[in-house]
Each structure stands twice: as C-alpha cells, then as structure tokens.
N, C-alpha and C positions, 0 to 999 in steps of 0.2 A: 526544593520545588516550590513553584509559586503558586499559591491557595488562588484558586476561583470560585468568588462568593457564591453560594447558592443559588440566588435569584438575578446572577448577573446576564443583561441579556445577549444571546448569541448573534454576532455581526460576523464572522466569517465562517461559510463551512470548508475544510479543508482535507479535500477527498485526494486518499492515495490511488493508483491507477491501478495495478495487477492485483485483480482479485476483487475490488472494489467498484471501478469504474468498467475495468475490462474484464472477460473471463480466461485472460492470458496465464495462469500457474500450469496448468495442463500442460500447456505448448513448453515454454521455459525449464519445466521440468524433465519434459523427453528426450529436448536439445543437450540439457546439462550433462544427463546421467548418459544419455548416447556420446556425447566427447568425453565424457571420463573413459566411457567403456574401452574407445579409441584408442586412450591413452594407457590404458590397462591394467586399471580401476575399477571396480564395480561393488557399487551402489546399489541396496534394497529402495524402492521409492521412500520408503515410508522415513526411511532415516534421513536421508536428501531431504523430501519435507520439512524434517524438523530441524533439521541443520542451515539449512540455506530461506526458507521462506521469508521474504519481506526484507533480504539483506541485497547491498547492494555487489555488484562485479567484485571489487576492489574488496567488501569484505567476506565474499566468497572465497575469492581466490585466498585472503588470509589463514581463512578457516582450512580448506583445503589443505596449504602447505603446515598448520601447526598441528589438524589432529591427523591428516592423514600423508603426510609426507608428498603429496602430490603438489608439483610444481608446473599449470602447465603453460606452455611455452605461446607466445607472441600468435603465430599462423594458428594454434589448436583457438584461443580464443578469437581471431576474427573469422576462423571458421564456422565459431558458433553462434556469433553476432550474425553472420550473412544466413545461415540454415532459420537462426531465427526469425530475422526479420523477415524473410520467404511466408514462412509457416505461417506471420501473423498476416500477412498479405491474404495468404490463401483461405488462412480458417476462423482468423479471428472475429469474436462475436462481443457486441458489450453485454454487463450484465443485463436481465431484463428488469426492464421499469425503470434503469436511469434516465433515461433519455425527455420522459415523462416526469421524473423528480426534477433535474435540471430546467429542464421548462417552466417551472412553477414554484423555485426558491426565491424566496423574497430578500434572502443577502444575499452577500456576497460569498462569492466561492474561486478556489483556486486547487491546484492540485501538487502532493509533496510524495514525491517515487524514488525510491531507492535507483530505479533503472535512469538508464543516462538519456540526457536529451531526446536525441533522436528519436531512440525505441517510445520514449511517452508518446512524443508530438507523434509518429508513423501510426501507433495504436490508436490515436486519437481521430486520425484524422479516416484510416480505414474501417471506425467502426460508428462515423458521420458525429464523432463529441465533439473536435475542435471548437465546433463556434461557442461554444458554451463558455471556453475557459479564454479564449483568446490568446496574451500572453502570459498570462494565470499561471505558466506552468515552470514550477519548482522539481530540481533534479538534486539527489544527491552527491552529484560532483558538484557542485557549488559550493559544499559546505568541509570543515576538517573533516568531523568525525559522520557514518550514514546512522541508521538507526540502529541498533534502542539509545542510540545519546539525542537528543532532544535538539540539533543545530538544526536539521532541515525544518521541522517545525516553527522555529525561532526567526528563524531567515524567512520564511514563508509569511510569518504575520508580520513581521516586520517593513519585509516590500510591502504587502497588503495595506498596512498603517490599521490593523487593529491589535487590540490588547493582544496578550496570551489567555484571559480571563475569559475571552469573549472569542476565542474561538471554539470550535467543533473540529474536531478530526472524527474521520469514517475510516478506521483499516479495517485488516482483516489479518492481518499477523500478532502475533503475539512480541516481537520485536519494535515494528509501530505501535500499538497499544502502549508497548514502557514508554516509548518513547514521546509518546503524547503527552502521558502522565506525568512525563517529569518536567516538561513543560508548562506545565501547569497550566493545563487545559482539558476540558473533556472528551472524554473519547467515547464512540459507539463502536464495537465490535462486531462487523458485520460477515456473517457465517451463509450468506447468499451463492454465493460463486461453487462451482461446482468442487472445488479441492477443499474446502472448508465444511464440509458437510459430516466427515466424522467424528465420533463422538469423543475421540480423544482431542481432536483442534478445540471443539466447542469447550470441554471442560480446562486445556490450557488457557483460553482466553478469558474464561470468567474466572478463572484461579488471579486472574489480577486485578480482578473488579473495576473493570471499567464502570463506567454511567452510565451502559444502556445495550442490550444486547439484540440486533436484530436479524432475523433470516430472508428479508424480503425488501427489496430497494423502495416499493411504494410504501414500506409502513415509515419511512423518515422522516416526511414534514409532519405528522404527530408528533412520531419521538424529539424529532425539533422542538415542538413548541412545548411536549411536557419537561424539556432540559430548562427550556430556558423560563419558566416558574419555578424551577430549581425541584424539578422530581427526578430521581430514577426510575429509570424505565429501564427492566428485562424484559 
C-alpha cells in the first residue's frame, strides 16, 4: 500500500454514489432480497447487508454462487435491474447537504461505484447531481477486480491526473473503505445514509481505521481541511 504523507494536500475528492451521494441501499436492498425470494432463497436483511454492501453485480453474484449455491439466471437479473431502476425513478432521494457540499468544494471531485454505469449516471441525474460530476463518473466495470481491491480507486485518479496521496475517498462500506486504504489514500467513513446508522455498520467501519469518521454530509469541508493539515478527524 502506498504511504500518504500526513500533511499532503487534498486535490481530489472522490465520492462513491450508493449510500454516500444517494440514499439508494434501501431501495437495492429490497430488489435484491425480493429476486432471491423469487428465486427461492431467503435472506435475513441484516445478513444481505453484510454480505453484499458496497460490492458490485458481478461480485454479488460471486458471492451468491460460492457461499450460497445460488445461481441466478440472465432474465432474474435484468428483472432486477428494471424493478430497480423504476424504484430509483420513483423514490430516490440524495443524501441531505450534498448538494450544498458539492457547491462549495474547492477540488476537484469525481465519483468511484461499484454499480454500473447506467444506474450511477440515472441516480445522479434523478436526484439533480449530475452537473456536479459531469463525466467524473467511474464504474466498476471498468476495472478487473470491484472493491475491496483498490483498481476503481486507482483508475479513478489516474483519469483524474492526481496522486493517490492526494486524494480523498467518502464511502460508506466497509468493502470501499479497504479498498481506499490500499490504495493508499485516505478515507472518510461516512455513516449519514439511512442504512449505515446501526451500531454494528458504525463499529465495522471504524474497526478499520479509516482517517475520519462522519454522520452528516455538511461536516466534510472541515474534515476536508483538518485531513489535509494531516489531522484525524472522528
């Protein structure tokens, strides 16, 4: 992993979208465990949570086939894709105060999702962020491996043209979080979003010590500027 000096300063933040920018796990989460059910599997939420959050399709569906033998098939996944994208049509909301944080960050920002194209850009554009990011927007089919391997991060600054030193990642999984870290970059762990509120998510994600822990999208340009004098901030 690549050391980021203390006092180095922050030039890109790079914000994941479900959970962080959107308050989409809710939604994605009902769709999932409703086509498993379909499929005639059933899933506690709380375990789905912990199994799937912050991963992308392709390694759901891994996870799926190796710890629970479910394989599902072509039509059950664009069924879920379409229910989705519906859903976020109908209900989805961003988190509150980004809209307000993005208006008044002085770098640069882009954003790194496990979910595929579409569903970011649709999310983004239904809950009025697009203009924010522009083409800024990083998917994890772009890269081999999704998160916790550190490629979408890597690829993400790399388009961008800054260090990995000098960037910021905002997740809100514990799967992004690794995978920030091994990139060697700093991360904030942000527990704002309505699925992130339990006190088991909160203490997985500070069991990996991120740089900065926050529950409210307007406390970030502080913890911005006290990252980038090289403080930690919970």
């Amino acid at each position: 992993m690549a050391a980021s000096g203390p006092a180095a300063s922050i030039g890109l933040v790079i914000f994941d979208c479900d959970g962080v920018l959107v308050d989409s796990e809710p939604l994605a989460l009902r769709i999932l465990l409703q086509t498993l059910s379909n499929a005639g599997t059933v899933l506690l939420p709380e375990e789905a949570h912990e199994a799937f959050l912050g991963r992308s399709l392709a390694s759901v569906c891994e996870i799926l086939r190796r710890d629970y033998g479910v394989a599902l098939a072509d039509e059950a996944l664009e069924r879920m894709r379409r229910d989705l994208h519906t859903a976020i049509r109908r209900e989805l909301k961003p988190v509150p105060g980004v809209a307000e944080v993005l208006a008044t960050l002085r770098c640069a920002a882009c954003v790194a999702s496990s979910s595929q194209v579409e569903r970011i850009r649709l999310s983004l554009q239904v809950t009025g962020l697009q203009d924010f990011f522009g083409e800024a927007v990083f998917s994890a089919t772009m890269v081999t491996k999704g998160k916790p391997a550190p490629d979408l991060f890597l690829h993400a600054a790399e388009r961008m043209h800054v260090a990995p030193q000098h960037c910021m990642v905002v997740e809100d999984s514990p799967a992004g979080v690794s995978a920030a870290l091994q990139a060697g970059m700093r991360v904030v762990a942000f527990t704002g979003a309505s699925h992130a509120r339990q006190t088991s998510h909160r203490r997985r994600l500070a069991a990996l010590n991120p740089h900065g822990m926050l529950d409210d999208m307007l406390g970030l340009p502080g913890l911005l500027e006290g990252l980038g004098r090289g403080r930690k901030v919970s």
